[in-house]
C-alpha positions in Angstrom: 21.3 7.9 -14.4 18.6 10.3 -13.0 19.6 11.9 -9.7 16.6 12.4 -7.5 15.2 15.3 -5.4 12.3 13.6 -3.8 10.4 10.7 -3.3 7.9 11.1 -6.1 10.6 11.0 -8.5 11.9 7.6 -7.2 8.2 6.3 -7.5 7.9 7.3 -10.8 10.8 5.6 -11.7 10.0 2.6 -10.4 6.8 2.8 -12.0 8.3 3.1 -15.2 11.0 0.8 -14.9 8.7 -1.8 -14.1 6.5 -1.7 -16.5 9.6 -1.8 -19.2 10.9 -4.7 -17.9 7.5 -6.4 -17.4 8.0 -7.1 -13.9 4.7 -8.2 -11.7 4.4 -6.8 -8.3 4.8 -9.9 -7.0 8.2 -10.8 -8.7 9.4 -7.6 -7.3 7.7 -8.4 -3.6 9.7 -12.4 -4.0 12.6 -10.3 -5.3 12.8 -8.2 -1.9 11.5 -10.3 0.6 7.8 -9.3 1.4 3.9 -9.5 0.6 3.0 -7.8 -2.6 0.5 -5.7 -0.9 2.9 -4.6 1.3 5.6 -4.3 -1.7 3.4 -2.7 -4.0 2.3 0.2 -1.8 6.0 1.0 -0.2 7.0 0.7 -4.3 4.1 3.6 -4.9 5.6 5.8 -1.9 3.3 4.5 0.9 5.7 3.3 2.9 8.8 3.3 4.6 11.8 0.4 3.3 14.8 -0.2 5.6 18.3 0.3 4.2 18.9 -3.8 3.3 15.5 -3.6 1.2 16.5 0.2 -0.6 19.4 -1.3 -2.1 17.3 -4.2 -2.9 15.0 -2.1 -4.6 17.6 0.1 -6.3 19.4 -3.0 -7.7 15.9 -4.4 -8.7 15.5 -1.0 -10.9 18.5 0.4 -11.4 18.0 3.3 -9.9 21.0 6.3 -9.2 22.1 6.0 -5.6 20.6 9.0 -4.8 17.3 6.9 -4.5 19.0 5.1 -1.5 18.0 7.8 0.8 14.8 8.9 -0.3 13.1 5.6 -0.3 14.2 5.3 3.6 12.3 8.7 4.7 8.8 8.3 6.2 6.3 9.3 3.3 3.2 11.5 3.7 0.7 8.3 4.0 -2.6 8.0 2.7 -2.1 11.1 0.0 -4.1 10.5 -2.9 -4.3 13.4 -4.7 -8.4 14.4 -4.4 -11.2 14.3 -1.6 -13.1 11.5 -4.0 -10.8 9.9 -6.5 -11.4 9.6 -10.3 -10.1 6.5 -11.0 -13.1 4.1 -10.8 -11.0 1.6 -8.9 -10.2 3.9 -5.9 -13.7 5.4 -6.3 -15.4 2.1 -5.6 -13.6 1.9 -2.6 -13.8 4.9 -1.5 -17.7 4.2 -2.0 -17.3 1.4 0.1 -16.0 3.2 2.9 -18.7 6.0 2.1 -22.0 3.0 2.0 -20.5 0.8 4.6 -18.2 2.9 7.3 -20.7 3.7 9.7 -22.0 0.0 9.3 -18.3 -1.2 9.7 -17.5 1.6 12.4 -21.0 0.2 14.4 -20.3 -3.0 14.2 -16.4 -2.9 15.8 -17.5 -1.0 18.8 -20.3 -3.1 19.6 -17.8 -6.1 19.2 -14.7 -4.9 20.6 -16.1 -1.4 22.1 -14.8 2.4 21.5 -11.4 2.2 19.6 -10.2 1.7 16.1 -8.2 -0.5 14.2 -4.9 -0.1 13.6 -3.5 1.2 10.0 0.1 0.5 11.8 -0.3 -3.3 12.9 -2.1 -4.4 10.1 -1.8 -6.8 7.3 -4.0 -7.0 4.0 -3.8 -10.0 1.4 -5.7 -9.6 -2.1 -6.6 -12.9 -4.0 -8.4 -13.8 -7.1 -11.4 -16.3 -6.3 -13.0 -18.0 -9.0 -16.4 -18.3 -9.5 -19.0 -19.4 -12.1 -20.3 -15.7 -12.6 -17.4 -14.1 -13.1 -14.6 -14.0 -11.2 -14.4 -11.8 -7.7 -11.4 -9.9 -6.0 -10.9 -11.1 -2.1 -9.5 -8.4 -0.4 -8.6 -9.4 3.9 -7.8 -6.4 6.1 -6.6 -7.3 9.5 -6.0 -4.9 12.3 -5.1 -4.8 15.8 -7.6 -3.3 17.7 -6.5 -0.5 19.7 -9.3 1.0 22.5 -9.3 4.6 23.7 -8.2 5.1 26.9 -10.0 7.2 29.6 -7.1 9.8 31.0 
């Protein structure tokens, strides 16, 4: 077994390891006990597991023990690897954000005034809903809001 010396090791290896034993994302999220979207991006180094779901995890893809430990420390969120990223996936979105962020940005503080929402208490589901012209992703994002305060 592979000892490992960081946390990008230990999501490579569950990448691989995956896709050899042809697990879905959401086998592995039933498998530990959470949503896939939340799953998947704490499997791709996003976010932080606690020590019950690590050993779930290391079990799940027989990883060395070392793994334990890295997949318990806080990662570096939100680090894709470019300012706009190649894969047209991620660039869509990223266009998305680009086209409609000031609309979205607008429209929050006129509904809930200035403040953001939160990246921290947040949930996301992604669904596949049929339709007659081809089918279409349905992607929920749900954030507490959380206002600036005057100091």
């Amino acid at each position: 077994m592979t000892v490992f010396k960081n946390r990008n090791d230990v999501t490579e290896a569950i990448i691989t390891t995956r896709v050899a034993k042809g697990l879905s994302w959401k086998s592995v999220a039933d498998y530990i006990g959470h949503s896939k979207e939340w799953t998947t991006a704490a499997c791709l180094g996003q976010m932080t597991f606690n020590a019950e779901t690590a050993a779930k995890v290391v079990t799940l893809f027989d990883l060395d023990a070392s793994a334990l430990a890295w997949l318990q420390v806080p990662p570096s969120k939100g680090s894709l690897s470019s300012n706009a990223p190649a894969d047209p996936l991620l660039y869509r979105w990223y266009e998305i954000v680009s086209v409609y962020g000031p609309t979205i940005k607008e429209l929050i503080h006129e509904e809930f005034g200035d403040g953001i929402m939160s990246a921290i208490d947040f949930s996301m589901n992604i669904e596949r809903e049929p339709n007659p012209a081809g089918d279409r992703v349905r992607v929920t994002l749900s954030g507490k809001f959380l206002p600036y305060k005057a100091f």
